[in-house]
C-alpha atoms as one frame of an Amber mdcrd trajectory, in Angstrom:
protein
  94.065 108.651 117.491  91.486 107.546 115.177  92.261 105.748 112.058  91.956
 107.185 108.468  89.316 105.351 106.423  86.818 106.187 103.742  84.300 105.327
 105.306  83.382 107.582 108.376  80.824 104.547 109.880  84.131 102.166 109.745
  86.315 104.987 111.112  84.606 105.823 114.274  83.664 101.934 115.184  87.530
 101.132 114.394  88.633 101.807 118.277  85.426  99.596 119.430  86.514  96.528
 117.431  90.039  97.168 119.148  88.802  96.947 122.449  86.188  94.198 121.868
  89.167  92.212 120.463  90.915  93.026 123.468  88.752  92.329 125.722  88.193
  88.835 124.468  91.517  87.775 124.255  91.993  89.074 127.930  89.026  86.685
 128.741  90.297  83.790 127.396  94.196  84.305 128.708  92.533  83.968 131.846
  91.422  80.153 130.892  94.767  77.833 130.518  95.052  75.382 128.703  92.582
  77.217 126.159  91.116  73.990 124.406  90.927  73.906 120.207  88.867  73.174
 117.731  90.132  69.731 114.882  92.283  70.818 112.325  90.491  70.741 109.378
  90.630  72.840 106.131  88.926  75.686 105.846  86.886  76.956 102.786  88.640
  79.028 100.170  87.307  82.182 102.051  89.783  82.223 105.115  92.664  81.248
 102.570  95.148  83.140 101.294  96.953  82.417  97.693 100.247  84.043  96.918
 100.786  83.480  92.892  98.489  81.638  89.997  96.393  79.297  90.320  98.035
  78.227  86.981 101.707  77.579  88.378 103.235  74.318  87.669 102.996  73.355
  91.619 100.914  74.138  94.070 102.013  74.249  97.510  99.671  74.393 100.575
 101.130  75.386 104.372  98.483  74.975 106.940  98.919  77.175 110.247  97.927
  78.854 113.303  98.609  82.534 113.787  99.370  81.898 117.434 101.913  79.439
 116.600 105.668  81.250 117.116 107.587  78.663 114.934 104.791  79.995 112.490
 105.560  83.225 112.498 109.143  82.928 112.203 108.632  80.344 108.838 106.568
  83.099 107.652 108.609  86.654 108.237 112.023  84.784 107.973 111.855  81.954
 104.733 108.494  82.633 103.222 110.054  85.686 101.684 112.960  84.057  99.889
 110.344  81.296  98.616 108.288  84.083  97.458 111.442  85.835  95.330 112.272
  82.125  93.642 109.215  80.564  92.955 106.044  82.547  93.725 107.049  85.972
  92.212 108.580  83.387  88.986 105.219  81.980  88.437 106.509  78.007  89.389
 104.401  77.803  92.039 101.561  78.952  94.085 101.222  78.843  97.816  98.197
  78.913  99.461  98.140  79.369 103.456  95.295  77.260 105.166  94.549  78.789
 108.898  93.263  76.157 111.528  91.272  77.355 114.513  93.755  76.482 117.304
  94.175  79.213 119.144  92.232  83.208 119.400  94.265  84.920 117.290  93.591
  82.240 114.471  90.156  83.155 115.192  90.740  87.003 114.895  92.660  87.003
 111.400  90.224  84.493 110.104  87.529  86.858 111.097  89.410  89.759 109.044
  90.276  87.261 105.752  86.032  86.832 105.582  85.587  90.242 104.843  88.514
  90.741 102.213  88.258  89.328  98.260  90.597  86.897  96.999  93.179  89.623
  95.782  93.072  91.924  99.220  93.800  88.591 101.209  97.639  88.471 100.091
  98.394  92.182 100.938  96.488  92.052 104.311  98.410  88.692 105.315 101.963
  90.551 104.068 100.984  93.880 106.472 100.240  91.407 109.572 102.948  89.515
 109.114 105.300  92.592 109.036 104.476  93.695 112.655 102.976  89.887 114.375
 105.851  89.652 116.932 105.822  86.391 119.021 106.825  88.210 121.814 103.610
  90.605 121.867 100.915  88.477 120.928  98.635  90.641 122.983  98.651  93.204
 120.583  97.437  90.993 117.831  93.818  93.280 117.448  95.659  96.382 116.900
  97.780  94.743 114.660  94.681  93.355 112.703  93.180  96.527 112.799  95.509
  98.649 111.471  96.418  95.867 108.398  92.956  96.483 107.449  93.295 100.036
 107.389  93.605 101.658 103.394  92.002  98.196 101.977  88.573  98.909 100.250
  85.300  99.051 102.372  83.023  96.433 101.862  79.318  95.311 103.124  81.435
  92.328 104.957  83.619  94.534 106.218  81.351  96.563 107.649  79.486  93.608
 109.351  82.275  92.575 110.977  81.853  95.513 112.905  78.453  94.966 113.964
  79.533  91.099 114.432  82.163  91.808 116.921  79.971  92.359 120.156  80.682
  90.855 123.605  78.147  88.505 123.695  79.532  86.656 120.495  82.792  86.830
 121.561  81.859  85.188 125.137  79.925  82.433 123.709  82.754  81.869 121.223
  85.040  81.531 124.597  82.841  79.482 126.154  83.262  77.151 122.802  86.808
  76.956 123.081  85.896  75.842 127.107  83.945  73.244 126.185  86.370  71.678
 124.075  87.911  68.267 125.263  90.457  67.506 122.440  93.386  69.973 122.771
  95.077  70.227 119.512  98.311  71.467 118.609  99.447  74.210 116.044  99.805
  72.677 112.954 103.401  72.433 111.199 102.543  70.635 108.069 102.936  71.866
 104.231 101.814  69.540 101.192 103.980  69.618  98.500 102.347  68.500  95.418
 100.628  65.028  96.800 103.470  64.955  99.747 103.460  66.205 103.239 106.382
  67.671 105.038 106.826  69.339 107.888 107.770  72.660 107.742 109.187  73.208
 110.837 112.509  71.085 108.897 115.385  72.799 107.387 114.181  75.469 104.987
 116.648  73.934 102.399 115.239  70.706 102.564 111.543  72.187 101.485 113.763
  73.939  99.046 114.795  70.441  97.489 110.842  69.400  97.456 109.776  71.875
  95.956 112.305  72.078  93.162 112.296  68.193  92.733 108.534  68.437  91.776
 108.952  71.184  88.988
């Protein structure tokens, strides 16, 4: 079934991004290991700020999508941070993604097409149905989190963007790679870096020894 949008050019391509998507990550499953770009920080655009920029702490969590201890961080204890210290206006979090793996690739793809204030709400819808277990299904899920958010000239690029022979040379990329790289499980803290794979209680006491 085709999905609801207000604009009828985005709502018949929506089922060819799915499929491109697909297709590519189908491609690239068949490489193993899948080689990674450095983990470096990415510009403000493919970021995603929960809170104001005028909190008393700022907290930064740099991630990969494809990373399952990520996931779990961010649909189990994010939340509860959220309700104490986001929602309270202590602190604002800012999640950095880092190419590592395709479906890094994918959301960041989606964040470059969304303003500042649509990144948040997309991030909340994909993290509500990402499932470890069914990474495969990561384009739908994409697709579908973009669905009811405002059309833009971006967002309609993307569309035009997403054709096979980008997403093959971007394969071939990760191929060529010769530095395998790891998810990152890091979160600064202020001017201190944790890992935030530790005991959510223990990024609790950070946090709240800083404010």
């Amino acid at each position: 079934m085709l999905l609801y949008t207000k604009s009828q050019k985005f709502h018949y391509q929506l089922p060819t991004l799915g499929k491109l998507l697909t297709v590519f990550a189908l491609f690239l499953a068949a490489f193993a290991p899948i080689s990674a770009y450095s983990c470096e920080k990415h510009e403000s655009t493919n970021q995603i700020t929960f809170g104001s920029p005028e909190a008393k702490l700022a907290v930064t969590q740099h991630f990969s999508l494809g990373s399952p201890e990520f996931v779990r961080f961010a649909k189990e204890e994010f939340p509860v941070f959220k309700a104490n210290f986001i929602d309270t206006g202590l602190v604002s979090w800012t999640f950095c993604p880092h190419v590592v793996d395709l479906a890094t690739i994918q959301l960041i793809s989606c964040l470059e097409t969304l303003s500042s204030s649509q990144k948040p709400q997309f991030f909340n819808r994909v993290l509500l149905e990402v499932n470890p277990r069914t990474f495969g299904e990561i384009p739908q899920t994409l697709i579908r989190s973009l669905e009811g958010l405002s059309i833009s000239e971006k967002k309609l690029e993307l569309l035009q963007l997403l054709k096979l022979g980008e997403f093959f040379s971007q394969a071939g990329e990760f191929l060529d790679q010769k530095v395998f790289a790891k998810p990152p499980s890091y979160i600064e803290i202020g001017d201190r870096i944790f890992d935030h794979l530790i005991n959510p209680a223990a990024i609790r006491y950070q946090i709240e020894q800083r404010l």
